[in-house]
C-alpha positions as CSV (number, residue, x, y, z in Angstrom):
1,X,62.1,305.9,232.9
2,X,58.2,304.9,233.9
3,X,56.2,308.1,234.6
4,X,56.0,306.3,238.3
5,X,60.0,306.7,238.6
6,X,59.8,310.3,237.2
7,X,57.2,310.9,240.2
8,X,59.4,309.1,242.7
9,X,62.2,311.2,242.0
10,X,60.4,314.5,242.0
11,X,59.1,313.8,245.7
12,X,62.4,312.7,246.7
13,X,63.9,316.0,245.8
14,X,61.3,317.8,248.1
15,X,62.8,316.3,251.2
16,X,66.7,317.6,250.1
17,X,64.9,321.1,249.8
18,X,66.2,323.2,253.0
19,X,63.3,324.8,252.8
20,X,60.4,323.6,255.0
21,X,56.9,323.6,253.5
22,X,53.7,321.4,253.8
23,X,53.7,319.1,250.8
24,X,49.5,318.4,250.0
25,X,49.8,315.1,247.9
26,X,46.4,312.6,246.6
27,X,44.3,313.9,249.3
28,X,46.9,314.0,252.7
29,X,49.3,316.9,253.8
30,X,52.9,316.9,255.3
31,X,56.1,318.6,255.9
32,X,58.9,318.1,253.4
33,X,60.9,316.4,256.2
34,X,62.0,313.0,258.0
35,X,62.2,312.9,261.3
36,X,63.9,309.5,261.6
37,X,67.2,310.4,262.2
38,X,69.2,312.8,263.8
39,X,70.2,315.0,260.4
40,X,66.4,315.2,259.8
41,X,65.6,317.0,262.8
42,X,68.6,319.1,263.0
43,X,66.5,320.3,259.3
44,X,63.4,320.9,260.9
45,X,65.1,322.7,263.5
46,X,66.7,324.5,261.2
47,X,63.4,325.1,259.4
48,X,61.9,326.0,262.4
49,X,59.0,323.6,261.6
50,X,58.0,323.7,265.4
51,X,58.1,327.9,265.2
52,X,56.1,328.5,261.8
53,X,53.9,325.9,263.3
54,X,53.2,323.7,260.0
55,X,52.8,320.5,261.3
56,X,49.8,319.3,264.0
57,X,51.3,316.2,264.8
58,X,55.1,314.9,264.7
59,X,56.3,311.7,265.0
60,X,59.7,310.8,265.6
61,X,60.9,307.0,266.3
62,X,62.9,308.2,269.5
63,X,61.8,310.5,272.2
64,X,65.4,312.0,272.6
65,X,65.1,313.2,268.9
66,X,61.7,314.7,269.7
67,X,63.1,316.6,272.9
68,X,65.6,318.1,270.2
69,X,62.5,319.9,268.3
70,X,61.4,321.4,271.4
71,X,64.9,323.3,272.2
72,X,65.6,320.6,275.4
73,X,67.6,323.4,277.0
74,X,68.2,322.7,280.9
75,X,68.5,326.4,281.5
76,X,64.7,326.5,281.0
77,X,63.8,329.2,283.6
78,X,66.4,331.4,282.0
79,X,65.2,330.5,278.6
80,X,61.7,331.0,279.5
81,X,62.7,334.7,280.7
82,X,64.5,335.6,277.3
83,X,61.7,334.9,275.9
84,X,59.5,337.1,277.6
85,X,62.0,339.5,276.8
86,X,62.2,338.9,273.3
87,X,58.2,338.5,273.3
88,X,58.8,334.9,272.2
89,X,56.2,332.2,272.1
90,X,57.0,329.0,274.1
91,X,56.1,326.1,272.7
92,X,55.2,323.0,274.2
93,X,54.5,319.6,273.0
94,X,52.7,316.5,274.2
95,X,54.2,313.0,274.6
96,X,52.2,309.7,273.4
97,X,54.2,306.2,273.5
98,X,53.6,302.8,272.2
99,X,55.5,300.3,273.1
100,X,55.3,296.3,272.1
101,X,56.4,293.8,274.3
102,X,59.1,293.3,275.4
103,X,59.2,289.4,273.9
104,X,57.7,290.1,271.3
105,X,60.2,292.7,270.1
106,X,63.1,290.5,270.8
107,X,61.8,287.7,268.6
108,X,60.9,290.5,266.2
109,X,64.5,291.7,265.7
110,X,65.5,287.1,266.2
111,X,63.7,286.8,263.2
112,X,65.1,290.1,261.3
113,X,68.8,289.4,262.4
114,X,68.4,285.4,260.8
115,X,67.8,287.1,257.5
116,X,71.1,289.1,257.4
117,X,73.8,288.0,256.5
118,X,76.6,289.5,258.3
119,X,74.4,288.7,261.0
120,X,75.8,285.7,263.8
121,X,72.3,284.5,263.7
122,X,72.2,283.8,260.1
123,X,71.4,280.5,258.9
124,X,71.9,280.1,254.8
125,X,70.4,276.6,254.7
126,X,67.0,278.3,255.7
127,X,66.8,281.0,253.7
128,X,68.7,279.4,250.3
């Protein structure tokens, strides 16, 4: 195996860890976690990244899984007093969206359905 391969597999295994921590790598820092799908932010749930507060900034691809970080309870006046109770700090984020257009998207995923192949929009005399 190439020492690159070695390295790959190394920082792989951080993100199976089920223990959260910020990962300082060549000059950047991040959380040992992926927030692209569901299982990775039941993990940083789990991991209470939003709690231990070690991340500034997440971004997640969908909204719906970023609500999920924030405990999208819809008992949140009740919640709100449990917490007091408990001495609990809320936690609140801040949304930012981008958007492309809406054409431009669909000939985006046009384009990226022509290349697969269990795709109907697949055309194996362009792409032989």
């Amino acid at each position: 195996m190439h020492t690159r391969e070695v390295d790959d597999a190394a920082f792989a295994s951080r993100f199976r860890d089920p223990t959260l921590y910020v990962v300082r790598t060549h000059g950047q820092q991040f959380v040992n976690v992926d927030l692209d799908s569901y299982e990775g932010v039941q993990r940083a749930v789990k991991g209470e990244l939003i709690e231990k507060e070690l991340a500034d900034v997440v971004v997640v691809p969908d909204v719906r899984l970023g609500g999920l970080l924030f405990g999208s309870d819809n008992n949140n006046g009740q919640q709100q007093q449990q917490q007091a109770v408990e001495g609990k700090k809320e936690y609140k984020g801040v949304l930012f969206a981008m958007f492309r257009h809406p054409i431009d998207r669909a000939v985006s995923l046009f384009h990226h359905k022509q290349n697969m192949k269990d795709s109907i929009h697949y055309d194996p005399v362009r792409y032989s």
